[in-house]
C-alpha angles and dihedrals in degrees: 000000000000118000105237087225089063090044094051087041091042083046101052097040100028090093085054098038093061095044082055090054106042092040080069094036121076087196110060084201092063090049097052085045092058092037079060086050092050084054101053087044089053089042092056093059089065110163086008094066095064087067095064116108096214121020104178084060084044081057106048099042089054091046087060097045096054092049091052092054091046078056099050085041081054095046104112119250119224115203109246117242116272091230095058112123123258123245092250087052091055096047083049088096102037087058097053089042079049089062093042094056102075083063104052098043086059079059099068131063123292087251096041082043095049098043095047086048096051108043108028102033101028101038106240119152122241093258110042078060091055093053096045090052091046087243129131113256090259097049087048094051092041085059097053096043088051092050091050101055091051084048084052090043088050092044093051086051109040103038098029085242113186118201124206124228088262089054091239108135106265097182145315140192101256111235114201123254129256117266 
């Protein structure tokens, strides 16, 4: 069942919408096609769709949307080269840094160790620790970011651990753990 406020909205902007469409298609077919696409997803907002302010900027927004989604659909695929890595290689040496990590966090100081060890192993936000040590936010989030780049240096230096330009971990020498 169609809502009569999208009809009466469809009915004054549908002559619009598919200029709009067909100005950024070369193919007036695939832009009725997605003018029928806009329909269905307006459709599917039912009740909902008497709510909108202003439903002829609902619908636009939505109509690009959709186009820019049937371009990315129309983007060519390449096949990806047989002898790229698999997922579980690639985790190979996170898994070995990830060993390595224990020692190097007894490494740093008790208040680089802790912070590390709340927040980004443990999962406390930034704010719940600054509450716990008594600190600002800032001052919280200054501490931690403090306490992650020695981790990084120690890293760099312990475990020869070579960051990309990206920061993401590239490769390191492994050091055994402590017994």
């Amino acid at each position: 069942m169609t809502v009569p406020c999208l009809l009466a909205a469809w009915s004054a902007h549908e002559t619009e919408l598919r200029r709009y469409l067909r100005h950024r298609l070369a193919d007036p077919d695939e832009a009725d096609d997605l003018l029928h696409d806009l329909f269905l997803k307006a459709c599917r907002q039912g009740e909902a769709f008497c709510a909108v302010e202003q439903p002829r900027a609902w619908l636009f927004e939505v109509a690009r949307n959709t186009f820019l989604d049937h371009l990315r659909r129309q983007r060519p695929m390449l096949p990806l080269p047989p002898d790229l890595t698999t997922a579980e290689a690639a985790e190979a040496p996170v898994d070995a840094l990830a060993r390595c990590l224990p020692r190097v966090l007894s490494e740093l100081s008790p208040a680089d160790r802790e912070a590390i060890s709340l927040c980004d192993l443990g999962g406390m936000s930034q704010a719940a620790f600054a509450e716990l040590k008594g600190l600002s936010l800032p001052g919280a989030k200054s501490r931690v970011q403090r306490a992650r780049q020695r981790l990084r240096e120690q890293l760099s230096a312990a475990c020869q651990v070579k960051f990309d330009g990206a920061g993401q971990v590239c490769c390191f020498v492994p050091r055994p753990p402590l017994d």
